[in-house]
Steps between C-alpha positions, in 0.01 A plus 500: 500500500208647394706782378713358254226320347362760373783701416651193312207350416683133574406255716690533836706135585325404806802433742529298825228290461426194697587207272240303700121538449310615824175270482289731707620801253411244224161391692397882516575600163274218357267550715428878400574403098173256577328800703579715153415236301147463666389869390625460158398143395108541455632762226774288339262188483221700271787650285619102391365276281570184583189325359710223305791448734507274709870502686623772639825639609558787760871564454682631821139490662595621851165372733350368193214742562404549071555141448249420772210854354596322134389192540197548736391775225591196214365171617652341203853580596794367717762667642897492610700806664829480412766675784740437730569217726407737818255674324300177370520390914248777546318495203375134605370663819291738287337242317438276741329812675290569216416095417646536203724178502310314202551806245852641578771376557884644565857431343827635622736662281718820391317649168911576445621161489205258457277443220137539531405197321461412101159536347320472861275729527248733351531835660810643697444807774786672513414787735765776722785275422708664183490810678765345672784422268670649191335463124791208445326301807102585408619378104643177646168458721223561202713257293459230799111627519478448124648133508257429835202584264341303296403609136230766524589556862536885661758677702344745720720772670349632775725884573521854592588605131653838422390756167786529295677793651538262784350779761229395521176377617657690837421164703714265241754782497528482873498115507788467273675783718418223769675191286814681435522605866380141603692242270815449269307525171140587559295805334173556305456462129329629212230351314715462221784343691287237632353460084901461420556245708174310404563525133877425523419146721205397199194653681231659247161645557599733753230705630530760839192475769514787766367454842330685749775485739796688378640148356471368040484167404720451187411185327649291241375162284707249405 
């Protein structure tokens, strides 16, 4: 498998997969996004302003772990995290663990079928989810983000980004090596991929913040 990835350079269709999810697989998998999460968030919450917002959304938000650093960090804010039906289960757990019940707050969905919300919120985290589908898919997502925010409101994409030979940083390079191996549509993009897609859904203002940990925030006003 690995193979032919790289020689084709095309995802691999991922075959005999359980059409089921296993909830301790699921269980695990959130559990070490929060543990990864944890190292990074200190980082993320002193790279975003969030001064004037005061609703948040953490789309696809796994354990909910930067919704919970973002709003202790911003006192003036509230929070939702926005994933699955068995992924929001969990996330309750986590902020119920950390007390955070009165400042965030969860809501099942599919970022491919359901809207986000219209004019709801101020600021939208958007972090290692596009590296999972194709451009068509992230376009369709922004354009939900953009109707979610409210005027003056900001996208932030939290990703491994690639230069524009698409080799590198080596760690993005090997993480979208990863996504093609891993999913049906996944890789890593270029900054200007991810300015494309902003500009082509209405976004404007878009400015690139690199952090410490191998990972860019790409972030868009409406």
């Amino acid at each position: 498998m690995l193979r032919e990835t790289i020689e084709t350079g095309k995802a691999v269709s991922l075959r005999d997969l359980p059409e089921e999810v296993d909830p301790h697989d699921t269980r695990d998998f959130i559990t070490a996004m929060h543990n990864i999460a944890s190292v990074k968030a200190d980082a993320l919450c002193n790279k975003i302003n969030l001064k004037k917002s005061k609703m948040l959304l953490d789309l696809a938000g796994g354990p909910g772990t930067y919704a919970m650093a973002l709003a202790r960090a911003n006192p003036n804010i509230c929070a939702v995290v926005f994933d699955l039906e068995h992924v929001v289960k969990l996330t309750r757990e986590f902020i119920i663990s950390a007390n955070m019940e009165d400042r965030v707050a969860t809501q099942a969905g599919n970022c491919l079928e359901d809207n986000f919300g219209e004019d709801a919120y101020d600021a939208i985290l958007v972090s290692n989810l596009l590296h999972s589908y194709n451009p068509s898919n992230n376009t369709m997502i922004l354009k939900k983000c953009l109707d979610a925010l409210k005027d003056g409101g900001q996208v932030i994409i939290h990703e491994f980004v690639l230069d524009e030979t698409k080799t590198s940083p080596q760690f993005a390079a090997l993480f979208s090596l990863n996504m093609l191996i891993g999913t049906q549509e996944g890789a890593s993009y270029a900054e200007s991929e991810y300015k494309t897609w902003l500009e082509n859904t209405g976004f404007k203002h878009i400015s690139r913040v690199d952090l410490e940990s191998n990972s860019t925030l790409i972030i868009g006003k409406k």
